[in-house]
Structures are given as C-alpha cells and as structure tokens.
N, C-alpha and C positions, 0 to 999 in steps of 0.2 A: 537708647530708645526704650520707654517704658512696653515692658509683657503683656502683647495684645491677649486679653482671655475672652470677650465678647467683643462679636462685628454684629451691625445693621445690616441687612442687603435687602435694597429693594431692586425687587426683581421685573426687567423687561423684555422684548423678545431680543431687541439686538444692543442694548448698553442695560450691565445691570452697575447699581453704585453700591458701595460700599462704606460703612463707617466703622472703623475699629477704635474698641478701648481699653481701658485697663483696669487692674483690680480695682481699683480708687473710684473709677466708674468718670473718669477723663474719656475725653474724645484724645483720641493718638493721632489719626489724620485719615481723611479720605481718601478714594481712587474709586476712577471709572472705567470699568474692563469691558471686554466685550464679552458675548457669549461662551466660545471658546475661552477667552482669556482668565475668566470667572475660574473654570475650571482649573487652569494650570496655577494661578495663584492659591487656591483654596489648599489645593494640593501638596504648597511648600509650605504652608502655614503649619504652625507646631496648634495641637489639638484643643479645639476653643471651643464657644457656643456660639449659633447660628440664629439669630433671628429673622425670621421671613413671613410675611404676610403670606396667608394661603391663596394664593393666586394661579392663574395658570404660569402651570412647566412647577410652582414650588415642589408639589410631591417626588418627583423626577430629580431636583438639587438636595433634598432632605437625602433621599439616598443614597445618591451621590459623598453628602458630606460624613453619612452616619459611617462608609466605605470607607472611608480616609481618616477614620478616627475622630472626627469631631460629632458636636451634640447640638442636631438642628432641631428647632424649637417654632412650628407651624401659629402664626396668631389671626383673626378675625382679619378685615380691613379696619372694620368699624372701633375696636379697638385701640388701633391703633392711632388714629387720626387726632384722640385729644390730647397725646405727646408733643403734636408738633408744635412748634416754638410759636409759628405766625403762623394762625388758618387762612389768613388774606395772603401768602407767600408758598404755595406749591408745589416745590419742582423736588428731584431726584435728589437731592441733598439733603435739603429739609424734612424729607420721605424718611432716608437712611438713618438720620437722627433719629427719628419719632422710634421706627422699629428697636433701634438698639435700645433707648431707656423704654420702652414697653416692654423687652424680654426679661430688663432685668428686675420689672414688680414681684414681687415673692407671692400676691394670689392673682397673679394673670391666669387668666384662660389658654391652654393650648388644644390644637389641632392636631390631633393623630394622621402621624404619614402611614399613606395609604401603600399595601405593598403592591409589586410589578401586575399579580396577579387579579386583586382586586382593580386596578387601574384597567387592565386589559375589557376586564370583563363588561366596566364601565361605558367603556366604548362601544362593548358591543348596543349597552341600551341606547349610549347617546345617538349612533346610526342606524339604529331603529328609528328614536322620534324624530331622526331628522329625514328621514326616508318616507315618513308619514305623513311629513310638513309637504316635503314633496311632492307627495300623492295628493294631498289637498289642493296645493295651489294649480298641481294639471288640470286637474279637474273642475275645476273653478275657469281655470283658463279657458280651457275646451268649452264648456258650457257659455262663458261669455261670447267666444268667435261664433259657435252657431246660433247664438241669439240673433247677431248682427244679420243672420238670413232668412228671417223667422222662425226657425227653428228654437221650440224649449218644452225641456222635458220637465222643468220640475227642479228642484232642488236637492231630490235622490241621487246620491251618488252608485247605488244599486242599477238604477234606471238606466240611468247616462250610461255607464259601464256594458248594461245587455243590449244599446243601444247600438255603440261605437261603431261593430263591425260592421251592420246596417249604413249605419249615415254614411260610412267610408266608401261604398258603394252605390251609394243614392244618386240616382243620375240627376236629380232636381236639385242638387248642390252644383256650383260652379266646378268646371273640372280641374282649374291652379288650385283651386282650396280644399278639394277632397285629399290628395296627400296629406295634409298637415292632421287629419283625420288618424291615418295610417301610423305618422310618425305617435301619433300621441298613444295611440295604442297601443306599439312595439314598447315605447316607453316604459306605461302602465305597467305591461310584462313584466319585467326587466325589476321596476320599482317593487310588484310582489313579491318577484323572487329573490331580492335582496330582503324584504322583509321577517318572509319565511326561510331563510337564512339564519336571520337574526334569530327568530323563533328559537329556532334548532338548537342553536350557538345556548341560549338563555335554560332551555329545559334541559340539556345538558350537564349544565352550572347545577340548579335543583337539583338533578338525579343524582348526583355525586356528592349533595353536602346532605346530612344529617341534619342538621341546624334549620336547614331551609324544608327541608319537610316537616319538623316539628312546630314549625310556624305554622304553614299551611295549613293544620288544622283549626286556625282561628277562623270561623266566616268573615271572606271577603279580602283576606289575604290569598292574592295566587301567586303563580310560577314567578312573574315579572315582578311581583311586588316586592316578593321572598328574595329574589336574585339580588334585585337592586339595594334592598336593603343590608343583605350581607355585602356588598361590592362596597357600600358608601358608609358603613360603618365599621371602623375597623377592630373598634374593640368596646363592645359597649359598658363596660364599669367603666369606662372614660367620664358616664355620666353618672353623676352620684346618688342619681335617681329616674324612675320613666318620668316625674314629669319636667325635670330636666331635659330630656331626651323628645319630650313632646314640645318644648322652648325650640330648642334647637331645628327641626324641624318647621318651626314657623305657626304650629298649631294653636298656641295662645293668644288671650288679648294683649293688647298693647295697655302700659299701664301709664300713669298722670296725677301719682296717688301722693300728699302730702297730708301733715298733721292728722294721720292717723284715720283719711279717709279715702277710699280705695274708689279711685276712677277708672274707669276700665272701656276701653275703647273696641277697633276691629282690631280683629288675628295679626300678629304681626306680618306673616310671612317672609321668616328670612329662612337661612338655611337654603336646602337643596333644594328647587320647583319642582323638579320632577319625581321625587320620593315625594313629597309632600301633594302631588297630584295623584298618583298612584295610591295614596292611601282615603285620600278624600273619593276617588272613583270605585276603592273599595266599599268604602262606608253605604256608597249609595244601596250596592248589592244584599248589603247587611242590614238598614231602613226596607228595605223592601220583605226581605225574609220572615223579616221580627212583625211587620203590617200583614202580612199573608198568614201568618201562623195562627193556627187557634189558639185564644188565650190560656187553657188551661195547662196549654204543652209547651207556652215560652219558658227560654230560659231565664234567671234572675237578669242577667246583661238587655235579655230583648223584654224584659215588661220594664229595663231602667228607660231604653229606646224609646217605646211604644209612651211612655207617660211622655218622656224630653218631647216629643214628636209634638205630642198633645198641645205643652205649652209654651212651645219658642218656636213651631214651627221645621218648616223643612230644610233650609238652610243651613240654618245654626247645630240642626240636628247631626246633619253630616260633620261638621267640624269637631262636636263634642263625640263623634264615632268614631273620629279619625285621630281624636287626641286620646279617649281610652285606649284605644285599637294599638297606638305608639306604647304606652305605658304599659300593655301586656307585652305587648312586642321586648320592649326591655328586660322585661322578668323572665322572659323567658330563657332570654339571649343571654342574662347577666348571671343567672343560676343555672344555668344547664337542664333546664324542665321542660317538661311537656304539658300542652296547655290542658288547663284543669276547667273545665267551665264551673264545675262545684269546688273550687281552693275555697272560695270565701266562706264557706260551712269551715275549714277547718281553724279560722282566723273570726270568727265572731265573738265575739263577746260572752260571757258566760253570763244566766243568769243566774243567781243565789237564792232560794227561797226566803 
C-alpha cells in the first residue's frame, strides 16, 4: 500500500470520515470512524498532515494530532467547498475529498489552533452572551404573561426588574399565577450571578495579560473586548496585515469588481459575530467621545471620525471605527507597542523646500 502523508477529515460530532493519500496526491482509500475511533486510529498512523475544516471540536483534534506527532492544518468551510467534485452531491465523503485536495494548495489560507487556554477562556465570553440571551428572553417572557392581565410596565427592562418583587405580591393578580412571578425572579437572581461571574472570570484574564492592557488604551476598547480578542486571536502576524485582520473579522465590503472597476457592496460579516459585535459596540462609545469633544482638542483619529460622521452618516461611521479600531488593534498586537495616538507624526511624509 502506498505511504499515507495527507488525510481529509471531516469532522462530526459522532462519525468523523476520513480520506488519506499519498505523495503523488492519490486518494489511498477511505474510513469512517467514530468519535473515539478517530482517536485510536490517528494514533497508529506514522506522522502525516491533517486537514480539517475549523468547525466545532476541530481546535480540540488539532491538538490532539499536533500531540502524536502529526501536522493539523485548520481551513475556512468556505474554502473549502469549491474542491468538491459535485456541489449538487454532499455527503461525508465527498466533504473528506474536498478537505484533503484544499490542504494540499501551496497558497491556502490556514487557521491558527487555538491553545487549551484561549479555548477555556472563550467559553467564558460564550456563557456570558448566552446567559444574557437568557436574561432577555425572561424577561420578555415575564413581561408578556402579565400583559395578559393588564398589567404593562413599559418596555424597560430596569422597570420590570424594580417591579417584580411588587407584582409577586400583588394580590390584584390571580393567586396560581403570582408563583410564576417568584420563580422568575429567583431565576433572574441566579442569571446575574452567573453573569457577574463571568465578569470576574474576564477582568481577571485583563489583569494578568500585559497585551490586553496596552490595548485598552485605545478609546472604546474595554475589559471584554481586550479579553475576547486575545482569546480568539491566537497569533496575530497570522495576518499579513490590520487590514487583513479587519477582512477577517467581517468589517469590510463585499466586493463584485471586474475589468478594473471596483464594485463594493455591504460588510461582509464573516469571521467571529461576537468579536466583530464587541468592536462595532465599541465604535459607538468612540463616535460619541469624538462628537462631544471640543474641536480644538480632537485627536487627528476624532476630527477623521467627526468629518466620516459628517459625510456617510451614522452607520457606516461605526463600521469604518470598527475597521480602523481592528487595524490598530493589529499593530499593536503584531509589534509589541503601545498605542501612540501621535505614531502618524513619526510616518508622514517629509516635505522638501
């Protein structure tokens, strides 16, 4: 049998498939393992390259393989998708195909595996917004059951909240439905304190990285933004430049551009949603700053703001705050500096009498 040196694997939660090949760039033959079985076979394998689309559980088998000697190679989906043989034919085989001849392009794009620690920390933001989703939908909840007995406070969720222990007691509610009052309160409890948890868990992360406080100093990057960004970037020369790293992110237009004329649509938004929310929510704090300031004491960055404002509006303004804001971000992160709001004085242009 010809020397498997690259495998395909497309990965699922309970069968992942596999395609191995050979120097020649032959398919050798496929298998479909299980979860576990994935593991023990990867295991006897003599030390190859791994291709995997970055999906969930990849980061977790990247290290897995990097442990056992082999060299896992993280790719897009989207990527990967124009290798496969039939796009009208998509099942796990024809998946495993695509990945293996997608790892073996000499300028594919890869995905940096994320290590244990960034992963963990990850988690902490992910059960944060989703503890938040949470809190919303109770509340939304709550709000609609006492609509249904005339009761309505408004659309504050401040209000409802000083409201609760009140209406729980209200004898002008039916007495089967004041409980349900109670439970949603304990809830709410319970949801805070998992929140400010997470807090904790996140300013923590900050107070311990150097990295994440030197960002900080940009307006409108804070604790959460700093964290999540170090958590989901694992090495940023990954990208060969910020506005690379603002594509990635999803902060760009989409483009349509043939014979040399440049069609430009909306932002793509691909990448992370939740980094890429986090810095658009910064932006806002920063449009606001830059509109409040007197003019003669903006910065160079807040009278670029204050003009963009001017002539595209408020929308758009955030995107292009959230797509610089990325690009510093990068410089800062890829050179080991601290943010300069005057660097551009040292990178101008000279003029010559």
């Amino acid at each position: 049998m010809n020397e498997i040196t690259t495998v395909g694997a497309d990965l699922a939660k309970d069968v992942i498939v596999v395609c191995a090949g050979d120097a020649q760039g032959r398919t050798v033959y496929y298998k479909q393992l299980s979860f576990a079985g994935f593991a023990e076979w990867a295991a006897k394998l003599s030390a190859c390259t791994f291709g995997m689309e970055a999906c969930s559980t990849a980061h977790h088998w990247a290290r897995f393989l990097s442990a056992q000697g082999h060299t896992p190679k993280l790719m897009a989906a989207e990527f990967v998708a124009p290798f496969r043989k039939s796009q009208g034919a998509k099942n796990d085989r024809n998946d495993a195909q695509a990945i293996l001849a997608a790892v073996r392009q000499p300028d594919m794009r890869f995905v940096s595996v994320k290590s244990v620690d960034q992963q963990a920390m990850l988690a902490w933001h992910r059960a944060r917004a989703g503890f938040g989703e949470e809190r919303t939908a109770l509340l939304n909840r709550t709000r609609g059951l006492l609509a249904e007995f005339g009761v309505w406070l408004g659309r504050s969720a401040e209000v409802l909240i000083r409201q609760l222990p009140r209406l729980a007691q209200d004898q002008r509610l039916p007495e089967h439905f004041r409980p349900i009052l109670f439970y949603a309160l304990e809830h709410l409890r319970r949801i805070d304190q998992c929140i400010a948890d997470c807090d904790t868990r996140i300013h923590e992360h900050v107070r311990q990285s150097e990295e994440a406080k030197r960002i900080q100093a940009l307006t409108g990057v804070g604790e959460l933004t700093a964290s999540a960004l170090l958590a989901t970037v694992s090495n940023p020369r990954d990208f060969k430049n910020g506005r690379q790293m603002a594509a990635w992110t999803g902060l760009v237009p989409r483009q349509n551009s043939s014979g040399g004329k440049q069609r430009l649509g909306v932002i793509t938004k691909r990448g992370d949603s939740y980094l890429r929310g986090l810095l658009t929510q910064g932006a806002r704090s920063t449009l606001q700053v830059a509109l409040k300031r007197e003019p003669l004491r903006r910065s160079r960055l807040q009278q670029w703001i204050v003009a963009l404002h001017g002539r595209v509006g408020y929308h758009k303004t955030l995107v292009a705050i959230a797509n610089k804001h990325t690009r510093i971000l990068w410089a800062i992160l890829a050179h080991g500096e601290s943010y300069d709001p005057d660097a551009w004085r040292r990178h101008a242009p000279q003029r010559h009498a």
